[in-house]
TIDRENRO-299061 format. One line per field, with one value per residue: residue number from 0; x, y, z of N, C-alpha, C, O in turn. Coordinates in steps of 0.1 Angstrom, whole numbers. Layout:
<recs>
seq: [NUM_...]
n.east: [X_...]
n.north: [Y_...]
n.up: [Z_...]
ca.east: [X_...]
ca.north: [Y_...]
ca.up: [Z_...]
c.east: [X_...]
c.north: [Y_...]
c.up: [Z_...]
o.east: [X_...]
o.north: [Y_...]
o.up: [Z_...]
</recs>
This chain:
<recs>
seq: [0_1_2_3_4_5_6_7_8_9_10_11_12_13_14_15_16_17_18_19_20_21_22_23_24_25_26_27_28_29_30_31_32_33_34_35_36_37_38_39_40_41_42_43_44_45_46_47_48_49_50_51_52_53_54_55_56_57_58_59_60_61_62_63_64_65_66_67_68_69_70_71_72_73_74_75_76_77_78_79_80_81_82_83_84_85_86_87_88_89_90_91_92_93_94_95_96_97_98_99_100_101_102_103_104_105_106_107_108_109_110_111_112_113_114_115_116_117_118_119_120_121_122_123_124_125_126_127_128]
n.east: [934_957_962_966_982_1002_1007_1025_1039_1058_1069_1084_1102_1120_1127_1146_1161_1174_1163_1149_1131_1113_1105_1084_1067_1039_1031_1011_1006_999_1010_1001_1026_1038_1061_1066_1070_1101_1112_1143_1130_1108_1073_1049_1050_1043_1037_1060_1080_1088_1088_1110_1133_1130_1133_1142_1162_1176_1181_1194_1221_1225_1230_1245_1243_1221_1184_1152_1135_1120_1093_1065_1037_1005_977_952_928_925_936_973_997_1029_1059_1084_1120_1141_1174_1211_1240_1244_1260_1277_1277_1289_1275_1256_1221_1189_1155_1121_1098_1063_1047_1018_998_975_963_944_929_947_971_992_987_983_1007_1022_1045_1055_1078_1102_1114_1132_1151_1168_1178_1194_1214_1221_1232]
n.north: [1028_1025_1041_1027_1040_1047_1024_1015_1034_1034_1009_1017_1038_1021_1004_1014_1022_997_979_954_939_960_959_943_941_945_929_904_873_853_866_874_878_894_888_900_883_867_886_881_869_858_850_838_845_834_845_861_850_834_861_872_851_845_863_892_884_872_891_910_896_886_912_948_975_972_989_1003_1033_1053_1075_1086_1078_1065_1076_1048_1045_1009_1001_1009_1027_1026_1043_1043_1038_1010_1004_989_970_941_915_894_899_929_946_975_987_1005_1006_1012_1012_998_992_973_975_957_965_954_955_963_951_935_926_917_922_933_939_952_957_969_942_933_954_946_915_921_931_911_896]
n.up: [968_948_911_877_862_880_891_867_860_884_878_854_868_887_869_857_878_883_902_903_922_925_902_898_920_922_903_895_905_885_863_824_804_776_752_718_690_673_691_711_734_731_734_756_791_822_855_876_883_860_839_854_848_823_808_820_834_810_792_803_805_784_769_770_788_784_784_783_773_786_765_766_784_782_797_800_816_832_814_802_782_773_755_737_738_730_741_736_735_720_736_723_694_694_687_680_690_686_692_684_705_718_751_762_792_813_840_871_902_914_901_877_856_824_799_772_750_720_690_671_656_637_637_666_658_640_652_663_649]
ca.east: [942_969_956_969_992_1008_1016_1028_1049_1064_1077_1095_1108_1121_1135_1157_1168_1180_1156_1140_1121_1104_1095_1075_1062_1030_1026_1002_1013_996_1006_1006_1036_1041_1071_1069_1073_1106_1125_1151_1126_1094_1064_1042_1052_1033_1038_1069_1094_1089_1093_1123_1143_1132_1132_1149_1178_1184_1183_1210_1236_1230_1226_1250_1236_1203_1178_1141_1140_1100_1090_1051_1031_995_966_938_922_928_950_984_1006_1042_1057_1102_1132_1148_1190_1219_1248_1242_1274_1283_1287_1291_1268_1246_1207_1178_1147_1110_1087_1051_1047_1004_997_965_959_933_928_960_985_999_975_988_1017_1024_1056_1053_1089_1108_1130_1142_1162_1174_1181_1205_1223_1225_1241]
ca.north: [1019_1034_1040_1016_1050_1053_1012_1009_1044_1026_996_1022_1042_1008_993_1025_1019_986_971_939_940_971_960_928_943_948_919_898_859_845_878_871_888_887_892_897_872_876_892_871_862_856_840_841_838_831_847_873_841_836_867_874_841_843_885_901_881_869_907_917_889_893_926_955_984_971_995_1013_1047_1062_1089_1089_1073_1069_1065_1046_1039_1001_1003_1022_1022_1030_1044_1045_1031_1003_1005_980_965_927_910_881_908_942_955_984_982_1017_1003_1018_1000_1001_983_980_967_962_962_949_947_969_945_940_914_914_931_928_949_957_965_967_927_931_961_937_907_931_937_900_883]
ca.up: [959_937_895_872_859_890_892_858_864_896_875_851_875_892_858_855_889_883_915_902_932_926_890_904_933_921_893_898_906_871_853_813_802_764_746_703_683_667_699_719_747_724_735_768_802_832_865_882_885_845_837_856_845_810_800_824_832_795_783_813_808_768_763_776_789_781_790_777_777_786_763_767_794_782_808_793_829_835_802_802_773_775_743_740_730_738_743_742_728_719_741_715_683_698_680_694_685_688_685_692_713_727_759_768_800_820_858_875_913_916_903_863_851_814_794_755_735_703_689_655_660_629_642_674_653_632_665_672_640]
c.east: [949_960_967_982_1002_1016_1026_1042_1062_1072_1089_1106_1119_1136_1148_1164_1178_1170_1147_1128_1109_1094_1086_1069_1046_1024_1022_1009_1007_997_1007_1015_1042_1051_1071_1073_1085_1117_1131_1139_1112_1086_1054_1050_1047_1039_1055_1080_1100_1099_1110_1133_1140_1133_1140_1164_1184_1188_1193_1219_1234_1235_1235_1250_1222_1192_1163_1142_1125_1100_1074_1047_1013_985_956_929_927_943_962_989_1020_1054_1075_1108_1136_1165_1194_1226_1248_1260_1281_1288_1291_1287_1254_1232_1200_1166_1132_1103_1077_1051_1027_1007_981_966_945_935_939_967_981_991_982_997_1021_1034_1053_1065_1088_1117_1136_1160_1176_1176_1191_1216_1226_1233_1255]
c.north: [1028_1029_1033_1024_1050_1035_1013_1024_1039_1019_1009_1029_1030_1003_1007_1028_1005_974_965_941_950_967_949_933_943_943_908_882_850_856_872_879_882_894_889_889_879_879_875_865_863_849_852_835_841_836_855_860_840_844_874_863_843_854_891_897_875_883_915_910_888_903_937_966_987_978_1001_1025_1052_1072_1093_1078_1080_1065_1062_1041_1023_994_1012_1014_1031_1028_1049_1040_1022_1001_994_978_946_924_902_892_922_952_963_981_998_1009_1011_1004_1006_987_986_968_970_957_961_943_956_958_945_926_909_928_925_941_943_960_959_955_928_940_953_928_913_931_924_889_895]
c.up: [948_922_892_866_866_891_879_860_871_890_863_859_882_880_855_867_889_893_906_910_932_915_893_911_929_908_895_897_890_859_834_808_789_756_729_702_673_676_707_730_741_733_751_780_817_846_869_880_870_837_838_850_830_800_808_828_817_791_792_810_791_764_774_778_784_788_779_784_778_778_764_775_792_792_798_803_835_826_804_790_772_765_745_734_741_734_746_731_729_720_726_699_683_692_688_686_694_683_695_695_719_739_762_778_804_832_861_893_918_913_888_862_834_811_778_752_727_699_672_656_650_635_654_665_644_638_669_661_634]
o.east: [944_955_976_993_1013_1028_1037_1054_1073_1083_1101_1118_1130_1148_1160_1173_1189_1172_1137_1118_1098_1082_1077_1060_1040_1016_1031_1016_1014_990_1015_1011_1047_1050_1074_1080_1084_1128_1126_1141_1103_1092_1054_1055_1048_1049_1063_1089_1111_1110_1118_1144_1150_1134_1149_1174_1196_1199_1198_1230_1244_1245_1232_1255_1214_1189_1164_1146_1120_1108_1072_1052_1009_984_952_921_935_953_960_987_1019_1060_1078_1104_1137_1167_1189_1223_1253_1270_1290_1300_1296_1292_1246_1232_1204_1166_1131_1103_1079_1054_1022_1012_975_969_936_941_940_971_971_991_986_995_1021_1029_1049_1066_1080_1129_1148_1172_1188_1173_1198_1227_1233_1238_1264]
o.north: [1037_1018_1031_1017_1051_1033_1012_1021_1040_1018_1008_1025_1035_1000_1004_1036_1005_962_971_944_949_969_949_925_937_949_899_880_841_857_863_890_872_906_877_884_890_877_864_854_869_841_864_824_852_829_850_863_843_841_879_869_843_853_897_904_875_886_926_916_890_904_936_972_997_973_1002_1028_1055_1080_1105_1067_1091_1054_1069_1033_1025_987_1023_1002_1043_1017_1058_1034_1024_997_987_983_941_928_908_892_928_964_959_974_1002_1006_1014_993_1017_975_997_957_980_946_966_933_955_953_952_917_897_939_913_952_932_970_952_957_925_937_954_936_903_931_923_878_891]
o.up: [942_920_900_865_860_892_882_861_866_895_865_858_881_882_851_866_894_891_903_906_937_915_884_911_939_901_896_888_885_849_833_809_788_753_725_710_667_673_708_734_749_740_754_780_822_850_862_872_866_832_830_848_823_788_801_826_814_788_788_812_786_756_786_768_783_799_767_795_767_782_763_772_796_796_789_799_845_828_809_787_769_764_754_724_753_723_755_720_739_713_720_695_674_692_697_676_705_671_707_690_725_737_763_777_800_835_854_897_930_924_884_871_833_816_775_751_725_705_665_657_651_635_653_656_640_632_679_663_627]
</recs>
């Protein structure tokens, strides 16, 4: 069974590809996937379809050139935490936005069981009025 390092690795690698497919591949059908309170796509959301309709396609057709950038990839065994910036230019005021973010996930079973960022919103919410 692949470490929780090596999945959670996979989905960055993946998300800096652009392949959707790759970043789901290995997220569990009831994943919790929690987005700050605060950012455009706040709250909790339940399972790969969720996530993709309510995080990843809002933050591609808002946001231009929207991307995180990995600078540290910690193992904590079933924990990882994945430690960067996040890039973009908010479409509607063309304002750019740098903000730091922790992403923690846990796996379990090999697949992404829970996910929670941590970011600065004020910095995005700056970028969005």
């Amino acid at each position: 069974m692949r470490s929780a390092y090596q999945i959670v690795s996979d989905h960055y690698a993946a998300s800096a590809r652009g392949d959707l497919a790759g970043m789901t591949a290995e997220v569990a059908p009831d994943v919790q996937w929690t987005e700050m309170a605060g950012f455009p796509c706040a709250g909790m959301h339940v399972g790969p379809a969720q996530v993709i309709e309510k995080v990843f396609k809002v933050l591609g057709s808002e946001w231009e050139g929207y991307g995180f950038k990995l600078e540290t990839l910690v193992d904590g065994g079933d924990r990882i935490v994945g430690i960067g910036d996040y890039r973009g230019t908010y479409r509607n005021t063309g304002k750019a936005m740098d903000a730091r973010v922790v992403h923690v996930w846990r796996v379990e079973g090999g697949m992404v069981r829970h996910f929670e960022q941590f970011t600065d919103t004020l910095l995005v919410a700056q970028a969005m009025r």
